[in-house]
C-alpha positions in Angstrom: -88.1 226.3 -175.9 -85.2 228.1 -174.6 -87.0 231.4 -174.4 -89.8 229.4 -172.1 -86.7 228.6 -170.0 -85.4 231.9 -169.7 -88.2 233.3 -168.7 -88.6 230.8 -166.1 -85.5 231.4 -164.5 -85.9 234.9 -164.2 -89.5 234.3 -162.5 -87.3 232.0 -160.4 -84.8 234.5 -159.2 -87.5 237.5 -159.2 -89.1 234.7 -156.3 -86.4 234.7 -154.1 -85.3 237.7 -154.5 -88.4 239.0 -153.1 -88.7 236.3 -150.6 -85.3 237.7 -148.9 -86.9 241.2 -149.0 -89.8 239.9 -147.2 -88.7 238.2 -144.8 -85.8 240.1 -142.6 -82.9 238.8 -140.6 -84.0 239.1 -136.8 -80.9 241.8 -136.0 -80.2 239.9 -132.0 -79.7 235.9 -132.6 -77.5 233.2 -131.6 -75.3 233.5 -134.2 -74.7 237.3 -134.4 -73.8 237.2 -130.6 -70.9 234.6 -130.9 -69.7 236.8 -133.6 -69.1 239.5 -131.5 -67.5 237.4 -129.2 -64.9 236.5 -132.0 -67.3 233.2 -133.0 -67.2 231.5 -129.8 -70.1 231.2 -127.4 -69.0 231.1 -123.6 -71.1 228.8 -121.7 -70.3 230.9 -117.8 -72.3 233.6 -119.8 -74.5 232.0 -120.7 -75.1 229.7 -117.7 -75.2 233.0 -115.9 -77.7 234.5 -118.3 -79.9 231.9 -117.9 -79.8 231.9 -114.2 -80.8 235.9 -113.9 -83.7 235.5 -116.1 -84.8 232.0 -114.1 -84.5 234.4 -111.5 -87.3 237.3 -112.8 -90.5 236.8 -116.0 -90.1 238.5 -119.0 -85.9 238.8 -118.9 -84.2 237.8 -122.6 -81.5 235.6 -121.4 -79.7 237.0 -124.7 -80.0 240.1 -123.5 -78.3 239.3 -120.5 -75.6 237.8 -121.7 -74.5 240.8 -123.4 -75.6 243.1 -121.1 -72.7 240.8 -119.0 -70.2 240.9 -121.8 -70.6 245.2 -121.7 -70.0 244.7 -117.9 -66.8 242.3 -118.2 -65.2 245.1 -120.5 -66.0 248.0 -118.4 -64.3 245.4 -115.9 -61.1 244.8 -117.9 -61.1 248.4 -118.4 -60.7 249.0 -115.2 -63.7 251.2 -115.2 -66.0 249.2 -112.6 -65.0 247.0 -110.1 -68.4 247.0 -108.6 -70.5 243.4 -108.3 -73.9 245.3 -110.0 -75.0 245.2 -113.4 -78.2 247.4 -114.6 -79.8 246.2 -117.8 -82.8 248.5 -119.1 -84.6 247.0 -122.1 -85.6 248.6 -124.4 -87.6 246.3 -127.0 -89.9 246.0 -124.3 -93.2 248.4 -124.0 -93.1 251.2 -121.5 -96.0 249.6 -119.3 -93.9 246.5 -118.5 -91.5 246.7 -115.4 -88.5 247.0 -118.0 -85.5 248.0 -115.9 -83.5 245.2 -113.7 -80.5 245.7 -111.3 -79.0 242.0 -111.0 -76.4 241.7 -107.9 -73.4 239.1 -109.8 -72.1 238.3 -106.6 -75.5 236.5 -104.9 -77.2 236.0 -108.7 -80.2 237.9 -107.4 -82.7 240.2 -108.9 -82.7 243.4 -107.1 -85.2 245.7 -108.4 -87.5 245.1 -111.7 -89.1 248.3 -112.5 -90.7 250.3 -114.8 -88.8 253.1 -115.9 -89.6 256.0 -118.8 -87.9 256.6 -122.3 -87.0 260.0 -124.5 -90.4 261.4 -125.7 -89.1 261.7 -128.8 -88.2 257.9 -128.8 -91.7 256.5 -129.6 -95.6 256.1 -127.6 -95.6 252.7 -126.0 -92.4 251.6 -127.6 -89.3 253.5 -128.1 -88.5 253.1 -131.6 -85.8 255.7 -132.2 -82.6 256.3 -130.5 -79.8 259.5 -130.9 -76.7 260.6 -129.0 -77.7 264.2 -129.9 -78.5 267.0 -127.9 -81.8 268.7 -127.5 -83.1 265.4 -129.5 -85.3 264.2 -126.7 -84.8 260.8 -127.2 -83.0 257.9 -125.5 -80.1 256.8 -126.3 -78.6 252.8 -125.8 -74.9 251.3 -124.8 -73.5 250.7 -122.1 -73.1 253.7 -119.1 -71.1 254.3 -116.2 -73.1 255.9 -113.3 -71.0 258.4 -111.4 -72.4 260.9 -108.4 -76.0 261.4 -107.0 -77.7 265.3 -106.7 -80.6 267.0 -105.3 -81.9 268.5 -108.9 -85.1 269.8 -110.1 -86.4 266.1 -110.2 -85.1 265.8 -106.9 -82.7 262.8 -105.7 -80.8 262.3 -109.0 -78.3 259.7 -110.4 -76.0 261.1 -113.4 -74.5 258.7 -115.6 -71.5 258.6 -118.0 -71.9 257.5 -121.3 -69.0 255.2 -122.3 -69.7 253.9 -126.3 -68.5 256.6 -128.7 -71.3 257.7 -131.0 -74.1 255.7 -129.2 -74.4 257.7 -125.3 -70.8 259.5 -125.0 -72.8 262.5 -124.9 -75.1 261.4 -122.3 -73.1 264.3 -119.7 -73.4 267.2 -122.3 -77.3 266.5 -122.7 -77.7 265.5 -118.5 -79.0 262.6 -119.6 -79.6 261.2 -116.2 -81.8 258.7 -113.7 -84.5 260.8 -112.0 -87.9 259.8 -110.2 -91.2 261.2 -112.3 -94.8 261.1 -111.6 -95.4 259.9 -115.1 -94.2 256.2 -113.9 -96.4 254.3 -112.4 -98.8 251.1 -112.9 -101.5 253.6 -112.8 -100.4 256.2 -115.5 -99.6 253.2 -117.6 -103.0 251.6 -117.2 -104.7 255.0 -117.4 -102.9 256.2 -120.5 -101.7 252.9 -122.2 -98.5 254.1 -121.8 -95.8 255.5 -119.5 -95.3 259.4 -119.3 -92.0 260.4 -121.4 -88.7 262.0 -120.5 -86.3 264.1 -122.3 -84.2 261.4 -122.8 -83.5 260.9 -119.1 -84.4 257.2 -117.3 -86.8 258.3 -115.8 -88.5 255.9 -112.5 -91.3 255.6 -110.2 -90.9 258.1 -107.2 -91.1 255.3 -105.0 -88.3 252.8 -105.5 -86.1 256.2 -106.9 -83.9 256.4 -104.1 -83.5 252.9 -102.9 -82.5 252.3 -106.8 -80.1 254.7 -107.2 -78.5 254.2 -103.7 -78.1 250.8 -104.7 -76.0 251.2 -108.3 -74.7 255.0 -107.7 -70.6 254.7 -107.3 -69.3 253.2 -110.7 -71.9 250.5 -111.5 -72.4 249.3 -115.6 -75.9 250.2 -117.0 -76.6 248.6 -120.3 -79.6 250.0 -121.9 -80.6 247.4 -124.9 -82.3 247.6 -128.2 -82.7 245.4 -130.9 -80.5 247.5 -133.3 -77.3 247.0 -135.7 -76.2 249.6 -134.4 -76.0 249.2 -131.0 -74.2 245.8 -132.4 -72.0 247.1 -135.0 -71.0 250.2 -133.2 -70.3 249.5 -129.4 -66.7 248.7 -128.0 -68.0 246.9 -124.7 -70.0 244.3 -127.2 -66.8 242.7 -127.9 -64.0 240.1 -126.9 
């Protein structure tokens, strides 16, 4: 009789172990957001959050919120002091308009557009992020954009990378905004997919300059992924 029992238990605790195995934590929720804001929510954020994705279809009010958090410590930081957040999203496929510029003085979406990830990142979906050099693959966190130039892409945005380990090497690689003839509706729907850069964000030709005229100067990019790492590791994800 007490063997039977044993051996029940263990097929008990075999059971749910596998059941945790099977079913992952979702790595961006509620809950892991208030703990990086030292376990308590902030309803402006999220009042604000709200009220940008309201604004636009297929923007993760989560993800605006900390795309707004990364802003306010580039703002304590003294690094910004600019009204103009970009937030790129990442978890999103490349044939969705992916990309928003949100003004946080008027609340209003200024641009929602597609825009190109590392070749080396994934097809449709970029998958796989690195900080490395010659690794020709995006990489996320939160940026500082600095000085426009005429480069072999033409007009041309360069950005600095501001979370150690994630993008601070974003400079060293020219990891940059540029327009490419890979973006557009009609690649996308031609090819399933987006053409690829070499980590760069890459955009339409079209809306290139009126984009980066609008957020050159010391504006906060956050590009987002679903990733612990991104969590875990970034400085500006925290208050």
């Amino acid at each position: 009789m007490r063997l039977e029992i044993n051996v029940i238990l263990v097929v008990i605790f075999i059971g749910i172990g596998t059941m945790f195995l099977t079913q992952p934590t979702p790595l961006i929720n509620d809950k892991l957001i208030s703990a990086k804001q030292g376990g308590v929510l902030s309803s402006d954020l999220d009042k604000e959050a709200r009220q940008f994705s309201n604004e636009t279809k297929n923007l993760d009010p989560k993800v605006v919120k900390l795309g707004l958090i990364a802003y306010n410590n580039a703002l304590k930081k003294g690094l910004t002091q600019q009204k103009v957040l970009t937030i790129v999203d990442y978890s999103k496929p490349s044939t969705e308009p992916r990309l928003w510029v949100l003004n946080l003085k008027t609340h209003q979406v200024m641009f929602n557009e597609l825009v190109a990830h590392g070749k080396q990142s994934g097809e449709n979906y970029a998958v796989s992020f690195s900080n490395q050099p010659s690794s020709n693959k995006s990489s996320l966190g939160t940026y500082l954009t600095t000085v426009t130039y005429d480069g072999k892409h033409g007009y041309s945005l360069k950005l600095e990378g501001l979370d150690k380990g994630l993008n601070d090497k974003a400079a060293s690689r020219a990891v940059v905004i540029h327009s490419a003839e890979y973006v557009s509706a009609e690649v996308a729907k031609e090819n399933g997919r987006l053409g690829r850069s070499e980590g760069c964000l890459a955009l339409n030709p079209a809306v290139t300059k009126p984009v980066i005229d609008t957020i050159k100067n010391g504006t906060v990019v956050f590009a987002y992924y679903p990733s612990s790492d991104l969590l875990n590791h970034s400085n500006y994800l925290k208050i």
